[in-house]
Backbone of each chain as nested JSON, in Angstrom:
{
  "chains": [
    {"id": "A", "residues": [
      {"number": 1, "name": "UNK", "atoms": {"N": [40.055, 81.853, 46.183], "CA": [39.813, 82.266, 44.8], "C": [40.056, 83.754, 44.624]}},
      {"number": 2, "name": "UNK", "atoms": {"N": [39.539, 84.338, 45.44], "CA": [39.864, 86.17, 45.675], "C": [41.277, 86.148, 45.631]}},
      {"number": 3, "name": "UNK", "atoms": {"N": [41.978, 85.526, 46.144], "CA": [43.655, 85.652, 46.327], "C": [44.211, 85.763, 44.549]}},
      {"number": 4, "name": "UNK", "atoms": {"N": [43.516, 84.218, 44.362], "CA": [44.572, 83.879, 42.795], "C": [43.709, 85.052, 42.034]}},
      {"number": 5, "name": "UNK", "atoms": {"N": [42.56, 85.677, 42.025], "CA": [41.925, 86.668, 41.014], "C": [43.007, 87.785, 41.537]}},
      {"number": 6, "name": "UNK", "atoms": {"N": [43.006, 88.267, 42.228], "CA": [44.295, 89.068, 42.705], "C": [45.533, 88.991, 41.876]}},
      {"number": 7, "name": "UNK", "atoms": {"N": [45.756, 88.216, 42.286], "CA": [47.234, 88.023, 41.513], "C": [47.553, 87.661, 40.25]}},
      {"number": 8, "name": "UNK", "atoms": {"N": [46.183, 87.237, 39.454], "CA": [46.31, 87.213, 38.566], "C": [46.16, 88.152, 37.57]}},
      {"number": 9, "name": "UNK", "atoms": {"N": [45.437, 89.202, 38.37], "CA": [45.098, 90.954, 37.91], "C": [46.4, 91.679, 38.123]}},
      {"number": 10, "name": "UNK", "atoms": {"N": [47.275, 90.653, 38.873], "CA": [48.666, 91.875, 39.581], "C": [49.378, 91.363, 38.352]}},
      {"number": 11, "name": "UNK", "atoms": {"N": [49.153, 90.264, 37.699], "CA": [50.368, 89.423, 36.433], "C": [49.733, 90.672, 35.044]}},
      {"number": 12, "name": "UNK", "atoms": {"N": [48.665, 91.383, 34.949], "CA": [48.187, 92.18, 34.176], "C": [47.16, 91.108, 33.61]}},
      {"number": 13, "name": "UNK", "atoms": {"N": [46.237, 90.406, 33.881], "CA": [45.32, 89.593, 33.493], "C": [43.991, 90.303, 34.078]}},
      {"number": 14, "name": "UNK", "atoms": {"N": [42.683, 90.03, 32.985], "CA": [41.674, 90.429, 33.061], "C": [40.891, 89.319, 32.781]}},
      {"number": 15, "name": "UNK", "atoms": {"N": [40.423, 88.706, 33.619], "CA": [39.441, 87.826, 33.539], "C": [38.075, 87.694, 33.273]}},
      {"number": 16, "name": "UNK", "atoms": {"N": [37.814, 87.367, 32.18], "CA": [35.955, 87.195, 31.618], "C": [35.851, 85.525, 31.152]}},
      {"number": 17, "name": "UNK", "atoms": {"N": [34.715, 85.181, 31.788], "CA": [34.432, 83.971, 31.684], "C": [32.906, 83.982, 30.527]}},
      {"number": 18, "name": "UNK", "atoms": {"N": [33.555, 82.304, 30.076], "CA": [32.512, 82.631, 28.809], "C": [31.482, 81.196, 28.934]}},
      {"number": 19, "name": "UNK", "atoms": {"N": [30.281, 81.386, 29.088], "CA": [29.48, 79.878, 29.505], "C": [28.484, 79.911, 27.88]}},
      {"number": 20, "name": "UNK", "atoms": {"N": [27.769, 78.913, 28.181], "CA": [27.046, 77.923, 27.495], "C": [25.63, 78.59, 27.364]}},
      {"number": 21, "name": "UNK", "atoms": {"N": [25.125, 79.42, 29.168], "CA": [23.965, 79.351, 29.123], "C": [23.639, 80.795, 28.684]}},
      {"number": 22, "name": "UNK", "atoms": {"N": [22.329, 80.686, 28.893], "CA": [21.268, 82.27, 28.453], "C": [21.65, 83.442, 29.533]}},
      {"number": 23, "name": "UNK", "atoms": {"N": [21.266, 84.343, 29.331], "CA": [21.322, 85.359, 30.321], "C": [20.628, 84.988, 32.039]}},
      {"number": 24, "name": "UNK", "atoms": {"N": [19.867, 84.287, 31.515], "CA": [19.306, 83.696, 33.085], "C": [19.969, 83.057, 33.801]}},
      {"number": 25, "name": "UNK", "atoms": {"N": [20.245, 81.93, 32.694], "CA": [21.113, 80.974, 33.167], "C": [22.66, 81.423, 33.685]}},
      {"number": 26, "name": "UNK", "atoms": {"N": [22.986, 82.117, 33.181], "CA": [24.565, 82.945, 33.42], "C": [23.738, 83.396, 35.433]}},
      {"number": 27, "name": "UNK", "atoms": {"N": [23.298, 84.187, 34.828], "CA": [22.795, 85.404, 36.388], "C": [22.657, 84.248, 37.658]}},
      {"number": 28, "name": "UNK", "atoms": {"N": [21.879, 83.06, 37.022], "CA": [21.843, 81.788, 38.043], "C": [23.147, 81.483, 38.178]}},
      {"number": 29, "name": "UNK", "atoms": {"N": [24.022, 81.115, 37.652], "CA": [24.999, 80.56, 37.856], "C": [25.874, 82.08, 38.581]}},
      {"number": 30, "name": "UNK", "atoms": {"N": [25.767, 83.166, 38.596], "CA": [26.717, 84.341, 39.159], "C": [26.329, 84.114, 40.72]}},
      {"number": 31, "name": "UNK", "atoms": {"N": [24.953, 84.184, 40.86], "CA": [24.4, 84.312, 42.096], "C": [25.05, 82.747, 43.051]}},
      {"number": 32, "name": "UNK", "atoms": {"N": [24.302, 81.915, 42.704], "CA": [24.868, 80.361, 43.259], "C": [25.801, 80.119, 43.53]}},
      {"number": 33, "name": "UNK", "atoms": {"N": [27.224, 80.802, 42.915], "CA": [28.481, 81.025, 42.571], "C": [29.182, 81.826, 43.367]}},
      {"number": 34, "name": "UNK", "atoms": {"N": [28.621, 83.067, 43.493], "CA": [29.389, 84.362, 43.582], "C": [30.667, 84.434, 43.162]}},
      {"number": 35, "name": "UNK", "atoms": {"N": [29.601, 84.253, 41.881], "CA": [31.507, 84.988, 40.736], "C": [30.97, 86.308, 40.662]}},
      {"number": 36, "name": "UNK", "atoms": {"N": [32.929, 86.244, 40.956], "CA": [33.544, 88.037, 40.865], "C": [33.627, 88.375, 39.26]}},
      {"number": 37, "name": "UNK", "atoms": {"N": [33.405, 87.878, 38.467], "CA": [34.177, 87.984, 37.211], "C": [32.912, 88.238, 36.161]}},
      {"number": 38, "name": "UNK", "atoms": {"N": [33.035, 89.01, 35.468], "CA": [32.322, 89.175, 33.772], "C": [31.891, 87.695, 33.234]}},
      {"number": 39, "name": "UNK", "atoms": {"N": [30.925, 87.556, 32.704], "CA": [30.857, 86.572, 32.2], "C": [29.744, 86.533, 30.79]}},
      {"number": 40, "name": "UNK", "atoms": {"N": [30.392, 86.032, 29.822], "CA": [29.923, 85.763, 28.146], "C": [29.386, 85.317, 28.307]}},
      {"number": 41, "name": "UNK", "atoms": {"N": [27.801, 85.393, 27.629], "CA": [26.899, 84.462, 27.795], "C": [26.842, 83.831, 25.997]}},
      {"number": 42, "name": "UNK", "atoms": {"N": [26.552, 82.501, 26.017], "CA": [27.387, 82.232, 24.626], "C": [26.664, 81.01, 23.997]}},
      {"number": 43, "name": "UNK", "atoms": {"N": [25.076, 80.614, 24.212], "CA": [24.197, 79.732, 24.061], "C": [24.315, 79.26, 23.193]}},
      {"number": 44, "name": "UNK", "atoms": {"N": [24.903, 79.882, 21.992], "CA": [24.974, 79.074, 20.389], "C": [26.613, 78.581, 20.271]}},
      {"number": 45, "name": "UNK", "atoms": {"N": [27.373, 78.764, 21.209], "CA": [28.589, 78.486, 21.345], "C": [29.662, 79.125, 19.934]}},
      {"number": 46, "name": "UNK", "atoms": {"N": [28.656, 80.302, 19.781], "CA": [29.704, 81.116, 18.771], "C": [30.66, 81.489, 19.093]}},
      {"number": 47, "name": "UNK", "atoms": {"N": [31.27, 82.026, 19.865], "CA": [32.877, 82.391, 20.536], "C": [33.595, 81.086, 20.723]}},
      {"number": 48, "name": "UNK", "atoms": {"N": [33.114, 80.043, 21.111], "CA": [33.737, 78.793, 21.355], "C": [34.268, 78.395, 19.954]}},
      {"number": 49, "name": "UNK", "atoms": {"N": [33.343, 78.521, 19.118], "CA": [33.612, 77.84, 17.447], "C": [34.485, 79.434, 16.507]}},
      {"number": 50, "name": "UNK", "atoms": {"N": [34.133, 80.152, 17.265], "CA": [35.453, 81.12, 16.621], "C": [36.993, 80.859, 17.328]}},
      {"number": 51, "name": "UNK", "atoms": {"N": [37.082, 80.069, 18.295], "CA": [38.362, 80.466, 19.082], "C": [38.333, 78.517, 18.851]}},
      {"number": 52, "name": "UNK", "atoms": {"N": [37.643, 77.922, 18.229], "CA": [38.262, 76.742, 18.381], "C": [38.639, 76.092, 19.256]}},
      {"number": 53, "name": "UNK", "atoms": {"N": [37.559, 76.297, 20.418], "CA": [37.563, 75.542, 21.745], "C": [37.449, 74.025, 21.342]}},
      {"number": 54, "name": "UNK", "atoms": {"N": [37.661, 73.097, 21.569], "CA": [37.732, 72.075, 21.117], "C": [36.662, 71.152, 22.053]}},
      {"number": 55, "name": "UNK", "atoms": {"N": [35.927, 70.333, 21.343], "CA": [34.698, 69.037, 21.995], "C": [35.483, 67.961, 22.262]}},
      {"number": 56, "name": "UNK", "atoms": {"N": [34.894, 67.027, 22.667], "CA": [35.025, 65.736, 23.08], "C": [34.605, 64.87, 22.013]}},
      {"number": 57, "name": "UNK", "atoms": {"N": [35.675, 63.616, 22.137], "CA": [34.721, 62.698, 20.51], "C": [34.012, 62.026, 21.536]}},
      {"number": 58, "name": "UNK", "atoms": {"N": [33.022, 61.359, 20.509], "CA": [32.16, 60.22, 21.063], "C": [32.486, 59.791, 22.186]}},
      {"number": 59, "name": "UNK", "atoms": {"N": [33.333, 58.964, 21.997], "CA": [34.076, 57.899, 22.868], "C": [34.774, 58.469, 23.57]}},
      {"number": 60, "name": "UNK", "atoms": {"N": [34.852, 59.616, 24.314], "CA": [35.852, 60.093, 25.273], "C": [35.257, 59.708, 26.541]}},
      {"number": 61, "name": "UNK", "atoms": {"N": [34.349, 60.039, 26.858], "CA": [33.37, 59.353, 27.895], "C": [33.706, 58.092, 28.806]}},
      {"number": 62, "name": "UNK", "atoms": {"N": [34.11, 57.042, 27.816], "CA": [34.338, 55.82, 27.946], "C": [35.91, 55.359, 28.117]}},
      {"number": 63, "name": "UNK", "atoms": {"N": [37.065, 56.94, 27.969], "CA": [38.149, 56.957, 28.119], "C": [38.5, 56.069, 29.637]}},
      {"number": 64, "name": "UNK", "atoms": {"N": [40.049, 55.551, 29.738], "CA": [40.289, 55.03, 31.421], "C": [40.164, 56.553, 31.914]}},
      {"number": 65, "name": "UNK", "atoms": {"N": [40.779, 57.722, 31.54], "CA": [41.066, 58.908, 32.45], "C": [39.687, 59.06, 32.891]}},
      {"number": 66, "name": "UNK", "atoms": {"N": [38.64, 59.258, 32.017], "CA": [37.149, 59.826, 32.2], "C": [36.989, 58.919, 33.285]}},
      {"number": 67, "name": "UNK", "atoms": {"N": [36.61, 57.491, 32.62], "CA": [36.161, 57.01, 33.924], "C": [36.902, 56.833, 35.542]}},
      {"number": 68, "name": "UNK", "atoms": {"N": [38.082, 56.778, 35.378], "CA": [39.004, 56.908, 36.241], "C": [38.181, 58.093, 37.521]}},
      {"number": 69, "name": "UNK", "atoms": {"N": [37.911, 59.442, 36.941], "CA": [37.809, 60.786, 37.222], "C": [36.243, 60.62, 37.636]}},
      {"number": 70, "name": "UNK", "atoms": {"N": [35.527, 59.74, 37.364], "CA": [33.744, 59.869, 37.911], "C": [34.437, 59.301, 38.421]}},
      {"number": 71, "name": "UNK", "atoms": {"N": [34.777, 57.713, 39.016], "CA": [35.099, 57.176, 40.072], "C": [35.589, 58.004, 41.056]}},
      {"number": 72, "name": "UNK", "atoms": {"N": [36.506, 58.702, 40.866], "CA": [36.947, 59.7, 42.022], "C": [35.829, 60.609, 42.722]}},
      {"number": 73, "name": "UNK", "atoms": {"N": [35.342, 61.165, 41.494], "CA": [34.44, 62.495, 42.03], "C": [33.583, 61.563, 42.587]}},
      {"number": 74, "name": "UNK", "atoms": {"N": [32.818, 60.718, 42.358], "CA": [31.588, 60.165, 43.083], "C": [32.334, 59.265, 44.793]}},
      {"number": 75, "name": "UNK", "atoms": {"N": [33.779, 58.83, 45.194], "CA": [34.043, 58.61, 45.834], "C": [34.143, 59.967, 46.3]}},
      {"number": 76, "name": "UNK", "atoms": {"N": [34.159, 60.982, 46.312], "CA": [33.986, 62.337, 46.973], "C": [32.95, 62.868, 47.587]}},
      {"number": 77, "name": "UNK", "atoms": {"N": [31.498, 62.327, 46.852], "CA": [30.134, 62.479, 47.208], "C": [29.53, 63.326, 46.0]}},
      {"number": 78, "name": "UNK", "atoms": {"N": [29.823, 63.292, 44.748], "CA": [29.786, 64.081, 43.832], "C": [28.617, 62.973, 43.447]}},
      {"number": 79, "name": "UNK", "atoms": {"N": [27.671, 63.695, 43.084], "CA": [26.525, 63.02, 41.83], "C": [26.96, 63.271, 40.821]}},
      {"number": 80, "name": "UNK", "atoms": {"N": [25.467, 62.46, 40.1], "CA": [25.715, 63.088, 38.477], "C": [24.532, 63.131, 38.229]}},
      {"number": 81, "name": "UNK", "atoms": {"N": [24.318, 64.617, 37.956], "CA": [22.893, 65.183, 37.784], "C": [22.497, 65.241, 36.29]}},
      {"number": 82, "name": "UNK", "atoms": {"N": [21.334, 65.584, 35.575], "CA": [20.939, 65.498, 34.347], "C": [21.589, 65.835, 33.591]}},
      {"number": 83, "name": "UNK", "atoms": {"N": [21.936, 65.373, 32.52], "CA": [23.167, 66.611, 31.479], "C": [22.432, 67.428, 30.803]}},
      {"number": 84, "name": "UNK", "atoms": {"N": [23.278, 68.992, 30.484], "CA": [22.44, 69.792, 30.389], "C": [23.924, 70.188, 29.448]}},
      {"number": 85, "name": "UNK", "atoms": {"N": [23.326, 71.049, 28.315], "CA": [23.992, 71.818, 27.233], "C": [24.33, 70.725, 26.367]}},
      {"number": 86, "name": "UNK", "atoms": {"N": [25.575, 71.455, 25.889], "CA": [26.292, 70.622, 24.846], "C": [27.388, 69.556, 25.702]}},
      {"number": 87, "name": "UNK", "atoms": {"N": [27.11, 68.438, 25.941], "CA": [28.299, 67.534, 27.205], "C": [29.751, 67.465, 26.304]}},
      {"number": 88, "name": "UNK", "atoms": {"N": [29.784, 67.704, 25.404], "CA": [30.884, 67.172, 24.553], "C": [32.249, 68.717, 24.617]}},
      {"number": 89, "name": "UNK", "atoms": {"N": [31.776, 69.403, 24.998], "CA": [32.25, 70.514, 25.379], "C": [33.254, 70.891, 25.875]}},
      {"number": 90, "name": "UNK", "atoms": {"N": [34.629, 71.338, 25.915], "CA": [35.933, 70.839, 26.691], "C": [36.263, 72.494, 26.951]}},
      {"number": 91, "name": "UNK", "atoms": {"N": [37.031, 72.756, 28.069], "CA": [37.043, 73.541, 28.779], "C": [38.031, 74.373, 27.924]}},
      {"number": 92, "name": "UNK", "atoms": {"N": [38.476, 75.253, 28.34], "CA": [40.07, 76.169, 27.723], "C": [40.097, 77.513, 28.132]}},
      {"number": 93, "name": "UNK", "atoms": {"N": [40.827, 78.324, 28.118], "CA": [41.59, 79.363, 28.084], "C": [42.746, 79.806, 27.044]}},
      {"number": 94, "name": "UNK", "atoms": {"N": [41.886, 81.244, 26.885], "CA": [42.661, 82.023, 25.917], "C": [42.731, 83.478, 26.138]}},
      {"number": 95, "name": "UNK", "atoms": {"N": [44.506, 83.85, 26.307], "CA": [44.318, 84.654, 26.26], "C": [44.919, 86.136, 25.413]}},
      {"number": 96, "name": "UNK", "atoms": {"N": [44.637, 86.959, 25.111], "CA": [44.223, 87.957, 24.086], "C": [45.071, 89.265, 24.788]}},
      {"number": 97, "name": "UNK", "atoms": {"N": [46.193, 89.355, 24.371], "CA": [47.186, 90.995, 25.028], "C": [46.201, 92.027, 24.039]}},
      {"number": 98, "name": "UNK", "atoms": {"N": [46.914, 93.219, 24.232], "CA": [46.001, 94.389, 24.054], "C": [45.863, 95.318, 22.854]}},
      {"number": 99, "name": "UNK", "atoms": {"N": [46.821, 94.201, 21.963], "CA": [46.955, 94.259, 20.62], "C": [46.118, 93.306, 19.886]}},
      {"number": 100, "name": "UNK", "atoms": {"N": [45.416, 92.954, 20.799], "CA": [44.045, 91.701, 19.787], "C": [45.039, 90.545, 19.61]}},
      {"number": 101, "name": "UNK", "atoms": {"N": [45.96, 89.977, 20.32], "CA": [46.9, 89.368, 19.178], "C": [46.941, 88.027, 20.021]}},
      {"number": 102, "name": "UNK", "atoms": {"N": [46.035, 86.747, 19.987], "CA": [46.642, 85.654, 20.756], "C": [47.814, 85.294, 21.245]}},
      {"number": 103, "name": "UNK", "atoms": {"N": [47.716, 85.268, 22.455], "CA": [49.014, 85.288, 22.736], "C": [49.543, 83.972, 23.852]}},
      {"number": 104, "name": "UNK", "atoms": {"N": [48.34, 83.019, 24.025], "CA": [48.426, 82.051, 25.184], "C": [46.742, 81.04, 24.954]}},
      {"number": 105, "name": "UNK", "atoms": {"N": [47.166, 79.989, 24.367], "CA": [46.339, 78.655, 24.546], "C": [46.301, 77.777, 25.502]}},
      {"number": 106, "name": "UNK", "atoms": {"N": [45.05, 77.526, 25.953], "CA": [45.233, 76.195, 27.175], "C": [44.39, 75.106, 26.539]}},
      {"number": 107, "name": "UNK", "atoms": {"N": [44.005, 73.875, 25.974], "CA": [42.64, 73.267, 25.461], "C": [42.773, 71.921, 26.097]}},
      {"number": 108, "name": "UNK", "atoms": {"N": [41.607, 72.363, 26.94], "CA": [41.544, 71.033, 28.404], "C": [41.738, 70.067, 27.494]}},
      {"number": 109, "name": "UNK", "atoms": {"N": [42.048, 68.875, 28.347], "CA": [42.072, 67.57, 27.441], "C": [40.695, 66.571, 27.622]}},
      {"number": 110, "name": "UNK", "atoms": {"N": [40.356, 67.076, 28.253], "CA": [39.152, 66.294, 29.303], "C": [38.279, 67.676, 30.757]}},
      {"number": 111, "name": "UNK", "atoms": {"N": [37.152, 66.646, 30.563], "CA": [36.21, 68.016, 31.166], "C": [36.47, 68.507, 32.369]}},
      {"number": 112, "name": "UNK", "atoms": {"N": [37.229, 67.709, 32.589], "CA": [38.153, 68.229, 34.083], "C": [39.556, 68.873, 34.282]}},
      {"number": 113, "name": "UNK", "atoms": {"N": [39.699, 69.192, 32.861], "CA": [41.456, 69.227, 32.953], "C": [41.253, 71.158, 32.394]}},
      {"number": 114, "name": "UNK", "atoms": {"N": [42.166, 71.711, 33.664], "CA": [42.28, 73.379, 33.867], "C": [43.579, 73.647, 34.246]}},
      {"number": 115, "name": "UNK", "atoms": {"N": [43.893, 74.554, 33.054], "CA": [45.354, 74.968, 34.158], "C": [45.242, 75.974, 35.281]}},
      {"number": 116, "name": "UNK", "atoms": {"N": [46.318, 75.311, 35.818], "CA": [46.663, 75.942, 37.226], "C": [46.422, 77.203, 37.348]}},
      {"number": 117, "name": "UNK", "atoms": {"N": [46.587, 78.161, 38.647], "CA": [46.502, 79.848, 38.639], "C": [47.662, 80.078, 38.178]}},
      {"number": 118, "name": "UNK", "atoms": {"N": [48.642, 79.222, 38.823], "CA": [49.909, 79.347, 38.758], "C": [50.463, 79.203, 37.08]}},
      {"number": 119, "name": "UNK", "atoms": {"N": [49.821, 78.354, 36.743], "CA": [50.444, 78.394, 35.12], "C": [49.761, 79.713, 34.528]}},
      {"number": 120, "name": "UNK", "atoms": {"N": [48.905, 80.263, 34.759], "CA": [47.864, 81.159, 34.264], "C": [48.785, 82.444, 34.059]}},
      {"number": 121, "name": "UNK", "atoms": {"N": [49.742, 82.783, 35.906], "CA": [50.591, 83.991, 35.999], "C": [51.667, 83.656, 35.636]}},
      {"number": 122, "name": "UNK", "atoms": {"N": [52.48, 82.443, 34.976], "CA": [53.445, 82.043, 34.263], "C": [53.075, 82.371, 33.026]}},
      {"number": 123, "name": "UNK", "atoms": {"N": [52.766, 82.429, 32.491], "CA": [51.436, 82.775, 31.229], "C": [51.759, 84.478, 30.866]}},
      {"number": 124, "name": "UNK", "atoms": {"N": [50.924, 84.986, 31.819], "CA": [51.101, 86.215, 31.788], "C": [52.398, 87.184, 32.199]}},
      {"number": 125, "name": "UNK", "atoms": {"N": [53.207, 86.489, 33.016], "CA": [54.284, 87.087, 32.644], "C": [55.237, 86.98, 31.927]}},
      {"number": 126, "name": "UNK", "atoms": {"N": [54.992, 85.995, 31.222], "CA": [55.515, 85.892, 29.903], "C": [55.297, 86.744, 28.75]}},
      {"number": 127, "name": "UNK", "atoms": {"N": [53.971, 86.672, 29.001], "CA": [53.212, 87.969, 27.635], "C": [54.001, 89.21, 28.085]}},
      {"number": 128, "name": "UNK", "atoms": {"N": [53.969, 89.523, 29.828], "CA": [54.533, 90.974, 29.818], "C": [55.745, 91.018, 29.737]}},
      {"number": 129, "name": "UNK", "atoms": {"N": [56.481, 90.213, 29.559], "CA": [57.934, 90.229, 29.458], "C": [58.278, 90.49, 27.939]}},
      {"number": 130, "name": "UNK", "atoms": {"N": [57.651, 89.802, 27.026], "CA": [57.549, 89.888, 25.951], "C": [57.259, 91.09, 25.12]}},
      {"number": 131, "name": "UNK", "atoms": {"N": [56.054, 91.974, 25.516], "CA": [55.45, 93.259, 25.509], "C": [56.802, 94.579, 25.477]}},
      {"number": 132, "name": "UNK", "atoms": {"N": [57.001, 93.962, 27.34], "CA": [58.402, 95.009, 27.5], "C": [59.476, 95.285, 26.75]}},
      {"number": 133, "name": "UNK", "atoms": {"N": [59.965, 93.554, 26.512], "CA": [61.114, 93.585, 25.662], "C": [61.149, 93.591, 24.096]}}
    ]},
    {"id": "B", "residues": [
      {"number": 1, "name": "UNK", "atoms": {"N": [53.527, 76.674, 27.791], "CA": [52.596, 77.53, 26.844], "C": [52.807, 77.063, 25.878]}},
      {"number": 2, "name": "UNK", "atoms": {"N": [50.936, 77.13, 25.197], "CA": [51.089, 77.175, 23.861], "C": [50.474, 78.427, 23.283]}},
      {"number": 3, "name": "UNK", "atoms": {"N": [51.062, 78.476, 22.057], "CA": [51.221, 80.241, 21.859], "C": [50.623, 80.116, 20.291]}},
      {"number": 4, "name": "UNK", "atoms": {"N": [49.575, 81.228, 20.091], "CA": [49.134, 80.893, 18.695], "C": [49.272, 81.987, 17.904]}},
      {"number": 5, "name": "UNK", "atoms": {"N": [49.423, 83.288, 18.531], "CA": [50.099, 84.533, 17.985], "C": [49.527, 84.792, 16.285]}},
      {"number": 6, "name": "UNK", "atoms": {"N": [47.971, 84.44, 16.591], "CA": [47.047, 84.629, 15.745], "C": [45.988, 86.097, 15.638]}},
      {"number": 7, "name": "UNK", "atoms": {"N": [45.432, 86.915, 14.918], "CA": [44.91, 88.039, 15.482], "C": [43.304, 87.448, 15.861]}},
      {"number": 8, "name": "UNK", "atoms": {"N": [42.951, 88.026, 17.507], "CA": [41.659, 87.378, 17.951], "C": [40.094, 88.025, 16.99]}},
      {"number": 9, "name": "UNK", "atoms": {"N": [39.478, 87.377, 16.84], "CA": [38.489, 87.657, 15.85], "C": [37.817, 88.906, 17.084]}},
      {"number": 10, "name": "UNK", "atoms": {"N": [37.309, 89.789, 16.94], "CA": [36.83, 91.056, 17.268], "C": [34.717, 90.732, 17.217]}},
      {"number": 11, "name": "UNK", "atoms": {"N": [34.604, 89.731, 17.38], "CA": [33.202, 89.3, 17.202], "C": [32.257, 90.075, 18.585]}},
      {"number": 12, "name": "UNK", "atoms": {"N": [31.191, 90.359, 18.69], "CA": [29.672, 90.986, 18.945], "C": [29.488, 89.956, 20.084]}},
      {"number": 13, "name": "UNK", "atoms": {"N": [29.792, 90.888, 21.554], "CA": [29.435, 89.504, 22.769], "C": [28.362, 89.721, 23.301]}},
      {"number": 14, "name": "UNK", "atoms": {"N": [27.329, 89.036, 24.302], "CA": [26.47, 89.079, 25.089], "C": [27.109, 89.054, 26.508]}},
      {"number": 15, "name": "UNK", "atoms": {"N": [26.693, 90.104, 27.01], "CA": [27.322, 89.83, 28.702], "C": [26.329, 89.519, 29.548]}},
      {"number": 16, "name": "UNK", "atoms": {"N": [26.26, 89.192, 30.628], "CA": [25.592, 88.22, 31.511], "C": [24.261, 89.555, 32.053]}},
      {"number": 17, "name": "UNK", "atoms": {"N": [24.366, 90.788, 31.829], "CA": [23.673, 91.896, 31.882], "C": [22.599, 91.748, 31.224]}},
      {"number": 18, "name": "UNK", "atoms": {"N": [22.993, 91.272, 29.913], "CA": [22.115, 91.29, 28.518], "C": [22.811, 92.562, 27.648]}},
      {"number": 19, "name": "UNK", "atoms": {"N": [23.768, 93.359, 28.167], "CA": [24.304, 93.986, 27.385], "C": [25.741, 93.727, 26.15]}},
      {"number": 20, "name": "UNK", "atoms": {"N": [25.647, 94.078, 25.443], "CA": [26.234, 93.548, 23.772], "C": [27.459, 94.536, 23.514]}},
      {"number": 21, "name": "UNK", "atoms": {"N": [29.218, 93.752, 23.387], "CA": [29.863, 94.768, 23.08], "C": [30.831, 94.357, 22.772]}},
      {"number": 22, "name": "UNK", "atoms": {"N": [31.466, 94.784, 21.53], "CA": [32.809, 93.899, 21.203], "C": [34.114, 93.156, 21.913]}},
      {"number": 23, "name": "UNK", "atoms": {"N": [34.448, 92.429, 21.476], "CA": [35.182, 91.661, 22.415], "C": [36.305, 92.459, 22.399]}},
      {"number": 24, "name": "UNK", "atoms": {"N": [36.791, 93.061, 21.435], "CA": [38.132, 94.568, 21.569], "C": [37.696, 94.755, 22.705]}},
      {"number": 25, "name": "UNK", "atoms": {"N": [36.887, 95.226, 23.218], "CA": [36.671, 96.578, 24.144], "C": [37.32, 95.468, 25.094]}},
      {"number": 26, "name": "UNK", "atoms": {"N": [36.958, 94.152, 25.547], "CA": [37.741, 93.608, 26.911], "C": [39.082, 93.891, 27.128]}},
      {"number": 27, "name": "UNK", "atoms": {"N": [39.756, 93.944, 25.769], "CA": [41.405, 93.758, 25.81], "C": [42.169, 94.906, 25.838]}},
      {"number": 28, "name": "UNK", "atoms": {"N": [41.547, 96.294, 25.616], "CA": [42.042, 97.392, 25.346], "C": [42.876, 97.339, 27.139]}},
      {"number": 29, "name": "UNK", "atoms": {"N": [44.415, 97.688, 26.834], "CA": [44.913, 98.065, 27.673], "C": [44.93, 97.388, 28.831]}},
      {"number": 30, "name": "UNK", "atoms": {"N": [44.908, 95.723, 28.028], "CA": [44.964, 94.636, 29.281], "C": [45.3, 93.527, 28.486]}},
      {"number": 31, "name": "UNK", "atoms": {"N": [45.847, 92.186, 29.06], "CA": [45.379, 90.806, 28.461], "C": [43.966, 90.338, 29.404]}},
      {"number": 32, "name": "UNK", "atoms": {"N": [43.705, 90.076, 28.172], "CA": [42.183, 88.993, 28.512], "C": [42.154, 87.875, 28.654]}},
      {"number": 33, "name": "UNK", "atoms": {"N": [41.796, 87.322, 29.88], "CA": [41.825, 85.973, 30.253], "C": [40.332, 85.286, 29.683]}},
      {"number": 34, "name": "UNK", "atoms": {"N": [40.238, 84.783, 28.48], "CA": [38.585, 84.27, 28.637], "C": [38.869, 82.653, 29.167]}},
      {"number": 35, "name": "UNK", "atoms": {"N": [38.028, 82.877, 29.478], "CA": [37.523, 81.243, 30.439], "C": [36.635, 80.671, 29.646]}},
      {"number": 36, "name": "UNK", "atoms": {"N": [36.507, 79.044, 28.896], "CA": [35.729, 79.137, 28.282], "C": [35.327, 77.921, 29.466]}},
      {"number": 37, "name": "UNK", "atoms": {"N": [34.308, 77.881, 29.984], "CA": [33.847, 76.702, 30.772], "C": [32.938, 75.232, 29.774]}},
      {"number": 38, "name": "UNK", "atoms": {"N": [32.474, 74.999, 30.813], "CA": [31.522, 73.564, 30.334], "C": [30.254, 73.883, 30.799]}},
      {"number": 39, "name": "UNK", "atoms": {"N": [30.275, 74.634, 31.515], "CA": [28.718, 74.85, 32.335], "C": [27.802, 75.952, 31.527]}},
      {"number": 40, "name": "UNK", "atoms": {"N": [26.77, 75.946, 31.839], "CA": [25.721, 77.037, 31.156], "C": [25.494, 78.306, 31.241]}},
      {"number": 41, "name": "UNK", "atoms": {"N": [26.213, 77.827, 32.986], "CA": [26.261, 79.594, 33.017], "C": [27.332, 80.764, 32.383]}}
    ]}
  ]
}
């Protein structure tokens, strides 16, 4: 993970991560974690509903992919512990050049779905190519 | 990529500190990667 944060700082990317929970809850999750990275603490999911992070409907849950994807993780040794926050919640990345100016959407499709590092510094050198030229 | 080449709303953040500071200030003189997760933290 140190590697791709690397290189993804070398593509000119600045990484801040934005969660769900309280300040406690964030600091719990830094420590447990040892994330390297900034992180939004965002309990009312106001940044999410300004940037139009997108939820899950009802019935996504009950999707083949979803279930497909617990079958896997629990053939891995993965539980499934209490749900906690908002579950409907779908992951994403956005990111923001230095002109405020969106410049790169990702909006998981499912609570498991992240792009790559690799698409991340495809991403960004695109923005800087763009910038340059 | 999808590209939305929209201007990012400049909204009032909480950082994991407890300290409060516009989201400009992340991007000045960088792109900002935000991560928006599923988890609480």
């Amino acid at each position: 993970m140190r590697h791709e944060q690397q290189a993804i700082e070398n593509a000119g990317g600045r990484i801040v991560l934005v969660g769900m929970g309280s300040v406690d809850q964030a600091q719990a999750f830094i420590q447990r974690f040892e994330v390297a990275f900034p992180m939004i603490c965002d309990p009312d999911q106001h940044l999410y509903r300004e940037f139009a992070v997108e939820r899950m409907s009802p019935m996504g849950f009950l999707s083949p992919s979803m279930v497909l994807r617990g079958i896997a993780a629990m053939a891995q040794g993965h539980t499934m512990g209490l749900p906690e926050g908002d579950v409907r919640q779908l992951p994403g990345v956005i990111m923001i050049d230095g002109e405020g100016i969106v410049q790169y959407r990702y909006d998981g499709a499912d609570p498991a779905d992240h792009p790559s590092p690799q698409t991340l510094i495809a991403a960004l050198d695109a923005i800087r190519s763009t910038a340059v030229g | 990529m999808t590209s939305s080449k929209v201007k990012a709303p400049d909204v009032s953040v909480m950082l994991a500190d407890g300290s409060r500071l516009q989201l400009s200030a992340l991007w000045q003189n960088t792109t900002l990667v935000l991560v928006f997760l599923r988890h609480l933290g």
